[in-house]
N, C-alpha and C positions, 0 to 999 in steps of 0.2 A: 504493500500500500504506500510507505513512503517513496518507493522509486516511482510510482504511479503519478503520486500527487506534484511529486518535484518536475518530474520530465513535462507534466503539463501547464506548470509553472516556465520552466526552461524556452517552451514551443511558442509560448503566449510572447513573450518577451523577445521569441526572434534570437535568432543563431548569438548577435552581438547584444550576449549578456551584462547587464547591468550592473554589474562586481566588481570587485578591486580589479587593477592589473597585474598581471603577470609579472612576480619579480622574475630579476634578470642576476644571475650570477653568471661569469666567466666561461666561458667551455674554451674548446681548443684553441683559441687567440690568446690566453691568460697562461703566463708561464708556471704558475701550480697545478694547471689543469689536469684531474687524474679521472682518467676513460670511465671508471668504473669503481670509486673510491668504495672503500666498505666501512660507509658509513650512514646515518642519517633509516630516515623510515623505510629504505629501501632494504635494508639489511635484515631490520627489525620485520617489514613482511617478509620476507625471503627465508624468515626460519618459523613461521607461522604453514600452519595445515589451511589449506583455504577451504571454506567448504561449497561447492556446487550449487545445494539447493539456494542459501544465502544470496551466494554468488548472482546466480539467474533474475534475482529480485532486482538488488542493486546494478545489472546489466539495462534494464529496461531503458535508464536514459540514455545509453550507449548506443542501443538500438537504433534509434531516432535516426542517428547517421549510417551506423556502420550495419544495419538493420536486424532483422530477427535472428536471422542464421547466424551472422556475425559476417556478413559475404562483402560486405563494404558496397562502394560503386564502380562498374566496370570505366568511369571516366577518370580513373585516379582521382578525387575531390576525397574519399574517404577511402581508406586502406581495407583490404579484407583480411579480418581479423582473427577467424576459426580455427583450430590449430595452434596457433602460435603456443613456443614456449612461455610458460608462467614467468620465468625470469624475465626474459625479453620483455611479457607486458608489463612485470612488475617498475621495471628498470624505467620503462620509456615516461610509466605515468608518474613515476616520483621524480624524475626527472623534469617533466612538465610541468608538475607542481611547483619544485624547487627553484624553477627558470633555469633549467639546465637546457631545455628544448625548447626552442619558439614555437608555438603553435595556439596563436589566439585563437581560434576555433575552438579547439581542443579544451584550452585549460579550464572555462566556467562548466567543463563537465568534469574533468579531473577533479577540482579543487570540490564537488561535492560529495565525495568520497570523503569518509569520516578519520578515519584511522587506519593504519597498516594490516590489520585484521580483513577491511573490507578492500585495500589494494589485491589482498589474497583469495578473498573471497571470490573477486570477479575474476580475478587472472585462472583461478583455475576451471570456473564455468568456459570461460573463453575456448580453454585449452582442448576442452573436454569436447567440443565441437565440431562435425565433422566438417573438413575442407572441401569447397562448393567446387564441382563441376567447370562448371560456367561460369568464367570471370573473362575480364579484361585484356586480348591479347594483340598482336601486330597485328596490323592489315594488311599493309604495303600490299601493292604488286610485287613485291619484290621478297615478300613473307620467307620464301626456301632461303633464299640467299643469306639475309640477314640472320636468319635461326642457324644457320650452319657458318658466318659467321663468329657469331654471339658463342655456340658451341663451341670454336676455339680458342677464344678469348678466356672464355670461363671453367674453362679446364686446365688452361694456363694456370690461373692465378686465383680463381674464386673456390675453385673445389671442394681445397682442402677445410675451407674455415662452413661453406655452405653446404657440402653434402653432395655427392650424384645426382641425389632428388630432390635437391632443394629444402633439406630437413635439417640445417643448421646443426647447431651443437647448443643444447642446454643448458649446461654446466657453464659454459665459458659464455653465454648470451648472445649465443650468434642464432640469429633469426631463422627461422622458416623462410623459406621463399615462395615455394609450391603455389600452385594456384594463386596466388598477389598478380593484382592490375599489371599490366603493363605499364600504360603512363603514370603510376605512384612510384614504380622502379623507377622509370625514368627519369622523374622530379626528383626523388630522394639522392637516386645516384648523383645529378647534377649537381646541387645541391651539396654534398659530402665535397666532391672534386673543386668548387666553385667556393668554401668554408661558410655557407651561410648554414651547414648542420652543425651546431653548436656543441651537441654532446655525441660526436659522430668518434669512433674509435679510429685514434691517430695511423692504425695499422694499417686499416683500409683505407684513410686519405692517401698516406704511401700510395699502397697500390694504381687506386685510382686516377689520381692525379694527371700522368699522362696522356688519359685516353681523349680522345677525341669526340666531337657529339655525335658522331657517326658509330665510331664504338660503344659508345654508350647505349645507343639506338639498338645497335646487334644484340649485346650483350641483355640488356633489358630484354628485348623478343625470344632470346632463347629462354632468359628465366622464366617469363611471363608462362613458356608452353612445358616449364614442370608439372609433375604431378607424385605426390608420394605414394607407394601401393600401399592400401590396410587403412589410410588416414583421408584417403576423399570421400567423399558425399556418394550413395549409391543413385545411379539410373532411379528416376521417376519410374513408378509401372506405368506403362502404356504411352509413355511419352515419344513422339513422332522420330521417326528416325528421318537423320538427314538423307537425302538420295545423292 
């Protein structure tokens, strides 16, 4: 009921909620800048049990954007969210919180999250969800090209930290990629290479840094057409096959 009451609250008032603003601490332009400091509410959720049903409640407002499944929007404007590791979400929303990550959109819904208990709480409903089918991918005419590509670019140098399947690593907070937009890969990567991601891990700007937008383009279309086996969303029954 309170996620209910709030998110209607939230909808009335329009995306540019009426709240403080977003503090701003330092990320990787600040020479103490640390990727992944272990400290602060972030740590404090991170050895908490989150619980699903809780979870799903407090998800509601989340919803709003990132929608019921947690599938985001195929136009990158909102990420798809299902699947991801619990660290990952735990990380990004205390980060948003904290102004580690700019994302005015985002933080009047972070910031109505109570306490570290219910950072846990939703991270692990999120987690718990399967990864949609149908998202976001390249179009190009030129679709083969760039995906094979993107496939060599990303076996280079992405692999090891993202997985074969775009199943990141949990432990160490390296994201899911699987089924994610296209164009949110796209923005985020630019974005990291370009240093307007604030709390963006210094390892991968390395990486990234020299690519080009053309690379970036590849590379994003090969993620975009991941899929992890055992973690996506099943076929609809009777849902129309493409010819």
């Amino acid at each position: 009921m309170k996620a209910s009451l709030l998110l209607i609250g939230l909808l009335s008032a329009g995306i540019a909620f009426a709240g403080p603003p977003a503090p701003k601490k330092e990320g990787i332009e600040g020479k103490g800048y640390q990727w992944n400091a272990q400290e602060g509410e972030k740590m404090e959720a991170l050895k908490l049990k989150g619980d699903k049903k809780r979870g799903e409640e407090a998800y509601e407002v989340c919803g709003a954007c990132h929608l019921p499944s947690g599938a985001g929007r195929p136009d990158g404007t909102f990420p798809q969210l299902a699947g991801q590791h619990t660290t990952v979400l735990i990380k990004q929303m205390a980060d948003i919180r904290a102004g580690l990550r700019d994302n005015p959109t985002m933080y009047p819904f972070a910031a109505t999250l109570t306490d570290p208990q219910e950072l846990a709480d939703v991270s692990a409903y999120i987690e718990s969800l399967c990864i949609p089918i149908e998202h976001g991918k390249y179009e190009g005419a030129d679709a083969a090209q760039k995906i094979a590509q993107g496939k060599d670019l990303y076996e280079k140098q992405c692999l090891e930290c993202h997985g074969k399947t775009g199943e990141g690593v949990k432990d160490k907070f390296y994201p899911v990629i699987a089924g994610q937009h296209y164009k949110y890969l796209l923005r985020q990567m630019t974005e990291i290479r370009d240093g307007h991601r604030r709390n963006a891990n210094p390892d991968m700007v390395k990486v990234i840094k020299p690519y080009t937008n053309d690379q970036l383009v590849a590379i994003s279309a090969y993620q975009s057409s991941l899929v992890m086996p055992g973690a996506m969303c099943k076929a609809k029954a009777g849902a129309a096959k493409k010819k």
